[in-house]
N, C-alpha and C positions, 0 to 999 in steps of 0.2 A: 701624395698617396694617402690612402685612406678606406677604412672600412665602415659600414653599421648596420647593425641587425636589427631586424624586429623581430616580432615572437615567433619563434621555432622552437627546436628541440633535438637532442641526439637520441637515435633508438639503438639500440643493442644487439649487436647481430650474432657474436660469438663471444664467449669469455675461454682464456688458456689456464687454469690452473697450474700449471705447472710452472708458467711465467708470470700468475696474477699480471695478464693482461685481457684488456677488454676492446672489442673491434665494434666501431659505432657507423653508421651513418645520418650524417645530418637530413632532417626532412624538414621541411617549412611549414607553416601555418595553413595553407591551403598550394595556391600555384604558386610558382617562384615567384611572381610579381607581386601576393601577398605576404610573403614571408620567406625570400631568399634574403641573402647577405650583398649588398650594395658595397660594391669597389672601384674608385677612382684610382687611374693607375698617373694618371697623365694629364693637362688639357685634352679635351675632346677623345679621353679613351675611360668610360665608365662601362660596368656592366653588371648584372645579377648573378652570384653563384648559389647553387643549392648541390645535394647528393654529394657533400664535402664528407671524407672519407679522414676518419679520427679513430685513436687508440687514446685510451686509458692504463698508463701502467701503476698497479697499487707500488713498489716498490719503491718509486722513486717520486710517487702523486702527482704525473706529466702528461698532459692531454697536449697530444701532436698530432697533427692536421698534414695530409700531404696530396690531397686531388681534390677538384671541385669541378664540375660541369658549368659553365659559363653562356649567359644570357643574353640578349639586349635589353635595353631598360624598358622599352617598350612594347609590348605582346604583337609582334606580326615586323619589327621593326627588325634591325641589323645591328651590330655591334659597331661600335662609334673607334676601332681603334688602328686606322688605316692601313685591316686588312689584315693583323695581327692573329685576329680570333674567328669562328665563326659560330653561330649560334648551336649549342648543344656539345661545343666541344669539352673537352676532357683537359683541365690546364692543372700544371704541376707545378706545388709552393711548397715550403718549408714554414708552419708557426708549432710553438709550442710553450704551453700555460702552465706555469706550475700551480696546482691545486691548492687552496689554506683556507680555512684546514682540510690537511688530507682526511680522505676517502679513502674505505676498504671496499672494493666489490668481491662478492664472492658468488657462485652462483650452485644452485641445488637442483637436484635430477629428480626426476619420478619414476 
């Protein structure tokens, strides 16, 4: 099993002040095929995710990841994993990063 990214980015979508927590969603560099995340789970079960759904908590400086919408590798192709997945589906993981050095997000209103 295995992951690797190319260049992407997390955008911002809400911050909690009162939890210093931060709600992101992953976007890629263009279409998933240019800048989704690449996961081999298995022989013959690989696929792209992107729209990967992360939290940022200042408290504890922990980026946790728990949804990603799932690919096939190839733009018009199917997902190679007999049947498991299907293209555009919505699949649920557990990762989590501790930050170092930590990170303060805070965010300001107008």
């Amino acid at each position: 099993m295995g992951t690797s990214m190319v260049p992407n980015h997390l955008a911002a979508q809400s911050f909690n002040a009162s939890t210093g927590t931060t709600t992101f969603i992953h976007r890629s560099g263009g279409t998933v095929y240019s800048g989704g995340v690449f996961a081999a789970f298995a022989p013959g079960c690989s696929f792209f995710v992107t729209s990967i759904a992360t939290t940022y908590t200042n408290a504890t400086s922990t980026l946790k990841s728990t949804t990603a919408k799932a690919y096939p590798l190839n733009e018009g192709g199917s997902i190679s994993c007999a049947g498991l997945l299907t293209a555009g589906e919505t699949i649920t993981f557990a990762a989590e990063y501790k930050v170092a050095p930590a990170i303060k997000i805070t965010a300001t209103t107008t």
